[in-house]
N, C-alpha and C positions, 0 to 999 in steps of 0.2 A: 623430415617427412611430416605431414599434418593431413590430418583426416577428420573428413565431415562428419561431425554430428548428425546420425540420423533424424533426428526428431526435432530439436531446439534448431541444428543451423550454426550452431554455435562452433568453432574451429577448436581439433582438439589432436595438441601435441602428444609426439611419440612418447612422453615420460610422463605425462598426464594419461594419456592411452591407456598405460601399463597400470599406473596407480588405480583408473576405473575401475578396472577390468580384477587388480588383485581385491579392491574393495567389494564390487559385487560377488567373485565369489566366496566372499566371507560372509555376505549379505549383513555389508556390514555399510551403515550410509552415512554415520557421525564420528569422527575419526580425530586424532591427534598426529603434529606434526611428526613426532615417534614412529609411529605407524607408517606416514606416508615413508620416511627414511627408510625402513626394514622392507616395505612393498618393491620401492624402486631401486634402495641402496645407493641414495643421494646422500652428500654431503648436509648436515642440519642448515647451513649456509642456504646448497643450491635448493637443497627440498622449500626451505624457508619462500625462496624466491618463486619456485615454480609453484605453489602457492598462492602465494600474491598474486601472480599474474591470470592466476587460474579464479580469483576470489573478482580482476575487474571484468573480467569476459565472461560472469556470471554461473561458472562451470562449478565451483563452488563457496558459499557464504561463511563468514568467517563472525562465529559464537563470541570467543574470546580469545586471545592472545594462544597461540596453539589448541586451536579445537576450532574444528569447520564443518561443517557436513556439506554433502552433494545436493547440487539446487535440482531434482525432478526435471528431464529433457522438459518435458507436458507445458512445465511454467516459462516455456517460449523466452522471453527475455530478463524474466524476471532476476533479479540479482538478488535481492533480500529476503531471505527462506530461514528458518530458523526450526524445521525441520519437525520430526516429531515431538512436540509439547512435552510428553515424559519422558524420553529418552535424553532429549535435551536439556530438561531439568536433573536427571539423574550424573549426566555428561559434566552440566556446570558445575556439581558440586566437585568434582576431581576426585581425590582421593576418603572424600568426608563419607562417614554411615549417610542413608537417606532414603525416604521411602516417601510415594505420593502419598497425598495423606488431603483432609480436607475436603471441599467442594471436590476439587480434583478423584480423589477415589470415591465419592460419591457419582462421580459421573462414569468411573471405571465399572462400578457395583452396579448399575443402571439403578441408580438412587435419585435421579433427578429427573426433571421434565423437561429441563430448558438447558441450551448450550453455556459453557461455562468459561466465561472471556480470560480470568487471571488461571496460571497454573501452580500450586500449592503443594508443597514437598516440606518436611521433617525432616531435622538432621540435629544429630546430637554436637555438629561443631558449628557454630556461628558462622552465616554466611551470609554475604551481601543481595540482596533483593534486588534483581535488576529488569529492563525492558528490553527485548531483545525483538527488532523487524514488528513492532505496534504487539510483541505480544508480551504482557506480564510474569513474572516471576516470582514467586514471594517461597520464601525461605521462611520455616517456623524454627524456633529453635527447642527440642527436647532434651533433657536431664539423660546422660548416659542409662543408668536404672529405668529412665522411662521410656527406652527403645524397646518396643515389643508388638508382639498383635500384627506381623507383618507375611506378605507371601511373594511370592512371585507374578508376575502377571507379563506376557507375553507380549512383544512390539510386535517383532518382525521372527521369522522362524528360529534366528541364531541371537536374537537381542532380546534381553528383560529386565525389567526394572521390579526394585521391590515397592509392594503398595501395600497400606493398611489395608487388614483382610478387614471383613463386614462389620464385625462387634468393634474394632478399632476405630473403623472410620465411625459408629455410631458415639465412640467413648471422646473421642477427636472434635467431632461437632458438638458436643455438649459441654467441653468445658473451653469453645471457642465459636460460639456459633458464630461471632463475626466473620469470619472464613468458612463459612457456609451459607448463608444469607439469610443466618437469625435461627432461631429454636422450634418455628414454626416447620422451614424448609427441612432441619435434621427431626421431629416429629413423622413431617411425610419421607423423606427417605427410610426410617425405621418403618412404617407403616407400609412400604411399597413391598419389600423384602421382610417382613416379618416373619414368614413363613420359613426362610432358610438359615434365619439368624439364632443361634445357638443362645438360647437367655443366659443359661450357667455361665458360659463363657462371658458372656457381657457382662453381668455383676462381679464375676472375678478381676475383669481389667478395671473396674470401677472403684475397688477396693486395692487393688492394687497401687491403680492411679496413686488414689488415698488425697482426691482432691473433693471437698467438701459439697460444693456448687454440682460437679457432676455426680455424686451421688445422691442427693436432693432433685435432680432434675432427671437421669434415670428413671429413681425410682417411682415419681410423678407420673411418668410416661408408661411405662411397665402397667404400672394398676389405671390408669386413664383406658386404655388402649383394651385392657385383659392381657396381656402376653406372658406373666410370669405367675407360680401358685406363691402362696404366702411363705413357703418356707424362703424364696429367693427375693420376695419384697422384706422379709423379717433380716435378713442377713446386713440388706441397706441401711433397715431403719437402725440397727445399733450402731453405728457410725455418726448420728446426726448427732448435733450440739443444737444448745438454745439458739441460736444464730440465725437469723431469719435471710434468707438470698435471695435476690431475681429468677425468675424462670427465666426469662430473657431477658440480658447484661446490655442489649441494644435497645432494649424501649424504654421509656419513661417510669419511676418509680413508681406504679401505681397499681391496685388492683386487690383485691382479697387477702386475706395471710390467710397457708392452710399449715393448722401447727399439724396434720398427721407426717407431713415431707419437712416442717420449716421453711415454709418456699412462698414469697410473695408472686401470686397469679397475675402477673401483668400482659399474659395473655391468657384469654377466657379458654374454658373447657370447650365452650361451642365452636371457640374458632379451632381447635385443633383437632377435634370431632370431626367437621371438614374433611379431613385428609382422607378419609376412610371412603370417601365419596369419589375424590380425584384420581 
C-alpha cells in the first residue's frame, strides 16, 4: 500500500506511514534507528533499510550513522535538512553531557543583533566538530568541575536542550570571545540583557571558573558599564596576579595597560561605550 504525501508529493510507504505518524505523536522530529525499531517493530536489518530508502526520496535526512530527522513536507524536494540547529547539536553529541553555549546561547538569550551561521555547544567529553547540509558544528570541550551555569531551554513542546543560562553565556564569551565574535560583541550582549543578569551570580561563576583572563575582563566590563557595587568588583580584584592580559585574545597586542584590572586595553573604552547606544 503507499500513500501520498500531502504536501511534499513525496510517496510514503505503509511502514514509513506508521514511523511518521508514531514520531509525530511524540513530537518528536530527530530520531535514532532504535526508535524507528520500537515505533514500527522492524528488524535493526529491515528498519536499517527502510531508512535508507526513506533518507533517497528525501522523507528523511540522515545526521550520522543512526540519527536522522524528518525533512519538513514545506521543503518540497529538498533532501538535505539538518533539522533544528540545537537539537541537532544536542542529538550529535549521543550519550555525551552538553549544553548550547557560546554565540549560539547568546543568540537563544537574544544577545545578539545578527543571525548566527556556526552552532556552538559544550561538552565535557571530546567530540568531533563537524558540517552537517552547509551548517557548522563546533564542539567546545569543558573540564567535567567546569560543567555548570546551565538550564533548559525548549525546542519543540516535548524536546529541550540544555543551554548556558545568561551569567554563563556572559562567563563562556569571555574567556573565549573567539566563539562569539570577539569581546566587543560579548560587551554588547552583556549590555543588551543587563537588566536581568544576576551580577552575584556572574562573579561567582567567575571565580569559580578561577580563570585569570575572565576575571580581569569581567571585572573591566562590570565597572566600565556601572553594573556591579564595589563589594562584587572587590571580590574580582583579589584574584588578580601582577600578570598583565588582553581584553581581546583576537586583536593585536596593543593599547593602554590598566593596572586597576591588569588588563592591557586593546579595545578602547569609547568603542565599548558604543554599545550602550545600539
Amino acid at each position: 500500500m503507499i500513500i501520498q504525501h500531502n504536501e511534499s508529493g513525496k510517496t510514503v510507504g505503509r511502514q514509513m506511514a506508521i514511523l511518521l505518524a508514531g514520531l509525530h505523536d511524540q513530537s518528536q522530529t530527530t530520531f535514532t534507528l532504535g526508535d524507528s525499531q520500537k515505533i514500527t517493530g522492524l528488524s535493526p536489518k529491515i528498519a536499517s533499510s527502510l531508512l535508507h530508502k526513506a533518507a533517497r526520496r528525501g522523507l528523511v535526512s540522515r545526521l550520522k550513522p543512526g540519527l536522522f530527522v524528518i525533512v519538513p513536507p514545506e521543503l518540497g524536494s529538498t533532501k538535505e535538512y539538518s533539522g533544528d540547529p540545537y537539537l541537532t547539536a544536542s542529538k550529535l553529541a549521543g550519550d555525551a553531557p552538553v549544553f548550547i553555549s557560546h554565540a549560539s546561547a547568546m543568540e537563544i538569550h537574544r544577545m545578539v543583533t545578527q543571525p548566527q551561521l556556526a552552532v556552538f555547544a559544550s561538552s565535557s567529553k571530546r567530540l568531533r566538530s563537524r558540517v552537517l547540509h552547509g551548517t557548522e558544528f563546533r564542539f567546545v570541550f569543558v573540564r567535567p568541575e567546569q560543567y555548570f551555569g546551565t538550564i533548559k531551554h525548549w525546542v519543540t513542546k516535548q524536546e529541550a536542550v540544555e543551554v548556558s543560562d545568561l551569567e554563563r553565556t556572559v562567563i563562556d564569551g569571555l574567556r573565549q570571545p573567539e566563539y562569539c565574535g570577539g569581546v566587543s560583541e560579548v560587551a554588547k550582549g552583556l549590555w543588551m540583557r543587563h537588566d536581568d543578569i544576576n551580577v552575584a551570580r556572574l562573579v561567582d561563576y567567575a571565580l569559580r571558573l578561577g580563570i585569570g583572563a575572565v576575571v580581569r575582563r569581567l571585572g573591566y566590563l562590570l565597572e566600565l558599564y556601572g553594573l556591579a557595587p564595589e563589594t562584587e568588583l572587590a571580590r574580582l580584584r583579589k584574584k588578580l596576579t601582577d600578570t598583565y592580559l588582553l581584553l581581546d585574545p583576537m586583536l593585536p597586542k596593543e593599547g593602554v595597560h590598566l593596572r586597576r584590572w591588569r588588563i592591557q586595553l586593546n579595545v578602547t573604552p569609547q568603542e565599548l561605550e558604543t554599545v550602550r547606544t545600539t
